[in-house]
N, C-alpha and C positions, 0 to 999 in steps of 0.2 A: 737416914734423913739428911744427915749433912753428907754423905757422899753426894746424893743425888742432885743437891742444891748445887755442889761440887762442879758435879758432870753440865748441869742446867748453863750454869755461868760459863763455862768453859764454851759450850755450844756457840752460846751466844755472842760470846767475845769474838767468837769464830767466824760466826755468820755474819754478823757488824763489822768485821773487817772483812771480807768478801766480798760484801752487796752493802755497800752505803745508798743511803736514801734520799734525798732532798727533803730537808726540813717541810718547805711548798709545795706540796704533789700537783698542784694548778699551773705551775708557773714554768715556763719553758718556752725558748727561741721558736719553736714552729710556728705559736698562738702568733708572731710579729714577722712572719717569711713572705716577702711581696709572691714566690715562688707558691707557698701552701695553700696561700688565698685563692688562689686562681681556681682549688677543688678540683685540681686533674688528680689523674691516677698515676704514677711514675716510677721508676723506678731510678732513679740516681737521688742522693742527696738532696739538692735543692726540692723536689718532687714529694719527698716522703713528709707524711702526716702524723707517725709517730715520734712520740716526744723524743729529741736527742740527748742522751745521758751519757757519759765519759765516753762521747763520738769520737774518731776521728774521721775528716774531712779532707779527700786529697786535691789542691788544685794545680793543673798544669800550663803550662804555657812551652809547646814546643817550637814554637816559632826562636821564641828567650832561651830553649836550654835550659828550661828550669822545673821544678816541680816541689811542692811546698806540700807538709802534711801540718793540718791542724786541729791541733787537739783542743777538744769540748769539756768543761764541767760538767756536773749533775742536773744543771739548769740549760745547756745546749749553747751556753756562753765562752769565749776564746779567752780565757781565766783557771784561776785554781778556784775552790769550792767558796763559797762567800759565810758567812756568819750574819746571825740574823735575829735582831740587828748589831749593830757593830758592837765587837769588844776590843778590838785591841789601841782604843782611846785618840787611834792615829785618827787625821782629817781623812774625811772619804771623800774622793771626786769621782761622780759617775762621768763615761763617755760613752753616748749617744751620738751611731752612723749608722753606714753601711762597711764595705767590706774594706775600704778605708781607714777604719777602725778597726775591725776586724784583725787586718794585716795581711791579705791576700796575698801570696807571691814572697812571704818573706817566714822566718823562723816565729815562735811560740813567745821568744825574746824581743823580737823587733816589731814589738807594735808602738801603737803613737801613748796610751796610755802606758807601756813599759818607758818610753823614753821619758816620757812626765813623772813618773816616778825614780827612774834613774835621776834625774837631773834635780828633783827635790833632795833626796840620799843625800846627793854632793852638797846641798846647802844646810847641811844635816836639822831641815825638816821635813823628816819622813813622812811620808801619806801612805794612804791606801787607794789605788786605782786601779775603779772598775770597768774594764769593757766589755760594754755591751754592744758592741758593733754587730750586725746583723746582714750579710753579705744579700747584695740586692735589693734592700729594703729602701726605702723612699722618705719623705716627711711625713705621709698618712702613718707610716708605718712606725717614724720615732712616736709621735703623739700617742698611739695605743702604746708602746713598752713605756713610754714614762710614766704616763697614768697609771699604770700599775706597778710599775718597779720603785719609783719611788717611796710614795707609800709603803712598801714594804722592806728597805734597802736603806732607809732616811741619809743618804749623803748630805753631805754639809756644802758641797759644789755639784754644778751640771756644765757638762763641755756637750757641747752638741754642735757637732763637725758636719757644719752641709758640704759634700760634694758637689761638683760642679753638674753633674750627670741628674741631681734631685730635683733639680728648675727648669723648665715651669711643670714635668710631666706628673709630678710624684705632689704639688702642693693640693692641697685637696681644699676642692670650693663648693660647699661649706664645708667649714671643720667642724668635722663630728666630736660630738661633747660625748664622752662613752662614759659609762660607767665603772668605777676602779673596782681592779678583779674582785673577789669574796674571798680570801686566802683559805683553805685547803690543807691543815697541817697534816705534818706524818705522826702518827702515837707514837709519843717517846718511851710508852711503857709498853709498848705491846712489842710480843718475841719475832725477833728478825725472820726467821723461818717461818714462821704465821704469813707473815710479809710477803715475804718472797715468795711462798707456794699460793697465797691470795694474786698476786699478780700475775704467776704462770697461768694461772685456772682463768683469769680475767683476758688474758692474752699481752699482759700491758709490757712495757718494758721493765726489764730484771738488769738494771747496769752493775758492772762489778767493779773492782777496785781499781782495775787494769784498763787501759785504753780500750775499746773495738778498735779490727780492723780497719782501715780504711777505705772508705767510699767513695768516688769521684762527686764531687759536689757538681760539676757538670755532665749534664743527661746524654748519654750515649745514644747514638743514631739506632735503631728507629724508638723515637719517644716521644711522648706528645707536647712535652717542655722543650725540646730541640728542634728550632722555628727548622731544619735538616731536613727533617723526616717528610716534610712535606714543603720543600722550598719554591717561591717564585721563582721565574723565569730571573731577574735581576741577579739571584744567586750567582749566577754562571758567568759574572762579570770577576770573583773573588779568582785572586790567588788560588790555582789547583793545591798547592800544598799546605796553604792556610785551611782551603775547604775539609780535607781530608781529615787533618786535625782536627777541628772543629764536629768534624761525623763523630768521631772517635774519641772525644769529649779531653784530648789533650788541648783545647784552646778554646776559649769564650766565644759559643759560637753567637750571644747577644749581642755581640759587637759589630758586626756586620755595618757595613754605612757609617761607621760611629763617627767617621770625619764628619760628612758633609748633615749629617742630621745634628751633629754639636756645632755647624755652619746656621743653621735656620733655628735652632732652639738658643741658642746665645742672644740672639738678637730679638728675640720676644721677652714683651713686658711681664714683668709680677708683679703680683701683690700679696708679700710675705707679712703683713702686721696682721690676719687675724691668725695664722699660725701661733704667730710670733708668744702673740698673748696667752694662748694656751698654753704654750711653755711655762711662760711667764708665769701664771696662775697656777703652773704644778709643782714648778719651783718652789712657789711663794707659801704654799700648803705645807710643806715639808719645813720651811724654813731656810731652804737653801740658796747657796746664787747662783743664777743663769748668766753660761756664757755660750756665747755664740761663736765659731769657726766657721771660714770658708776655705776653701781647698780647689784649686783650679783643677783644670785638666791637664795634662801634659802640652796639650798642643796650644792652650792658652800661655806658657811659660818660653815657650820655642820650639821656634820652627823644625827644629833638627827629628821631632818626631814625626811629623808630617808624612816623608818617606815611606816609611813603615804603616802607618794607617793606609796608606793609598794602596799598598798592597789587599787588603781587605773592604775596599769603597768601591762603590758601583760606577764612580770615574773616579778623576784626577783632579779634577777644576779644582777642588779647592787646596789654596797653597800655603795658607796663612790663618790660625785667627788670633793673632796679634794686636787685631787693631783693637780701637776704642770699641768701637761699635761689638765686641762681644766681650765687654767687662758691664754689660749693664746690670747683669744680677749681681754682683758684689756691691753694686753703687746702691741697688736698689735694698739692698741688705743692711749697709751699712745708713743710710737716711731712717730705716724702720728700725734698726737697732738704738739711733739716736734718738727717735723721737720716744721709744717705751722704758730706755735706760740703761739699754741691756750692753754690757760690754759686747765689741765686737774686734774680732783680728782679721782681714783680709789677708793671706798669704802668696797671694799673686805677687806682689812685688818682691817679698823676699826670695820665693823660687824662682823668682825671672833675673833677679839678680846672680844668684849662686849659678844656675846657666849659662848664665853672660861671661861667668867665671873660667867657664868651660866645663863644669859639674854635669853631668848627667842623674838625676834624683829619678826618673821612673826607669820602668822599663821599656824598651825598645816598642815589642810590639805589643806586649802586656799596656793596661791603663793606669796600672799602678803603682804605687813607690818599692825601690828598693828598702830592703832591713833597716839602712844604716839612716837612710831618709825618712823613712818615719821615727825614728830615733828621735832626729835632731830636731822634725816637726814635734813633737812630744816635747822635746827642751826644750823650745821656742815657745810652746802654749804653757808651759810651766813658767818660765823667766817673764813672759805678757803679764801671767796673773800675778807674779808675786812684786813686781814692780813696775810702777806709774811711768820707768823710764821708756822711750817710745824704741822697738826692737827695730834695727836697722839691719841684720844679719840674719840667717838659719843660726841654732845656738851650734855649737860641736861640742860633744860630751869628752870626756876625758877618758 
């Protein structure tokens, strides 16, 4: 008898370390993929409808010379495994984006939530910071994961970083009031192998302790998520070796136009306050506080990227947007922030500053920050919250 309870435990210890489980068998990055909503069929990353469990994710930019692997928790989240709900008595800030958040194009270290925690360390008050960045996703798409991450996550902060790219296409009119998930636990008493062979026979995902291989997050030519496989005429205006890339799922082929369609979408009105409120209201459920980011584009900060986008734009004409005339969603952000309460940080002016500098913070052809710049955005929204003093700089960590 006691051998056998011996052998049982031993198993299990075994099997528990092999195939860990997610506390929430419901709960997972696909249910909030602007990419899975769509109900294509796919085969690269973005595409796939099964749930992501210690994924990795590879994205390229070979235009940049770069190529970034990112690695998933249990929950298909750019994090270590979460606890639920919190124990380690530290403040938890959740981060709500896209792949901005995320950290597209940079290390598993250099996200914006890694630098918000870096730069609390140095003030030695340590937090816990969650991201939940979601590459692709839009404002529809923050609203469904708060409604339910919350609730079940209970942060004591919310940073919800709109990208520049969220406005006006991704605000969604009406805002759907959804329902917060039914959580779904895993049986803490029942044998890991029970588990595991229930889920093979199911077909479901069996994640193990170990990363997956990596997946190109963007859909290789011919694919029904690769606007490629079947392109307009317009197409044939792109850079041949931008194109080629882009078949080949080494370069964002969603980008396409991004100039001159961030030329005519800058300059359209919003209206962010019933969003806003929703936030506000899921926040407010939990107990927590709502903060709001804005995040520019590269080409709202300077012109120096322009270049580079024109390679992949169907002309040239446009040279600049600089001007006034395309900061009207931060203004327009910032008036609905003020009017519901909600803190807000505009970062247009400090990355146009640190440019002016001569800093270069994205990348070239890539839309998005280098490591070291989402770092210091990450310091910068940590030093916003923790003091009333008004941030005049990007912070630099030590």
């Amino acid at each position: 008898m006691v051998l056998a309870a011996l052998l049982f435990a031993g198993q299990e210890t075994l099997f528990r370390g092999i195939f860990p489980l997610p506390e929430i068998r419901n709960f997972n990055r696909v249910n909030y993929s602007a990419f899975t909503a769509r109900g294509q069929t796919a085969t690269s990353f973005a595409g796939a409808r099964r749930p992501a469990m210690n994924a990795t994710v590879r994205w390229n930019s070979r235009p940049d010379g770069a190529s970034y692997d990112i690695h998933l928790n249990l929950y298909g989240f750019r994090d270590r495994d979460w606890q639920l709900p919190p124990t380690t008595g530290r403040e938890r800030v959740m981060f709500v984006g896209d792949s901005l958040v995320e950290g597209f194009m940079a290390t598993d270290g250099e996200t914006i939530p890694a630098g918000y925690a870096r730069a609390a360390a140095q003030r030695r008050k340590p937090v816990e910071a969650m991201n939940f960045g979601v590459g692709g996703a839009g404002i529809d798409n923050y609203l469904r994961l708060m409604r339910d991450a919350v609730p079940l996550f209970r942060p004591h902060r919310i940073v919800v970083v709109i990208y520049a790219n969220d406005l006006p296409y991704s605000l969604p009119n009406p805002v759907p009031v959804a329902i917060p998930l039914a959580p779904i636990t895993e049986p803490s008493f029942r044998p890991r192998l029970l588990a595991v062979l229930g889920r093979v026979v199911q077909r479901q995902v069996v994640p193990r302790r170990w990363y997956a291989r990596a997946a190109l997050f963007v859909p290789v030519v011919p694919d029904p998520l690769n606007p490629w496989t079947d392109p307009p005429q317009e197409f044939a205006k792109i850079d041949p070796a931008i194109a080629e890339a882009m078949r080949r799922g080494d370069f964002n082929p969603f980008v396409v136009n991004l100039l001159n369609h961030a030329r005519m979408a800058l300059r359209q009105p919003v209206e962010p306050r019933p969003a806003l409120k929703v936030m506000q209201e899921i926040a407010a459920s939990a107990q927590a506080e709502l903060h709001l980011v804005y995040l520019p584009l590269s080409t709202q900060v300077s012109d120096y990227y322009v270049r580079f986008q024109q390679k992949y734009a169907y002309d040239s004409s446009t040279e600049s947007l600089m001007g006034d005339e395309y900061q009207l969603h931060s203004g327009s952000l910032a008036t609905a922030c003020g009017e519901l309460g909600i803190p807000f940080l505009d970062l247009t002016p400090l990355l146009r500053k640190a440019e002016t500098g001569g800093e270069h913070l994205y990348w070239n052809f890539d839309e998005h920050l280098r490591g070291a710049s989402y770092l210091r955005v990450g310091a910068t929204i940590e030093a916003w919250m923790a003091s009333p003093t008004p941030i005049n700089d990007l912070v630099t960590l030590n």
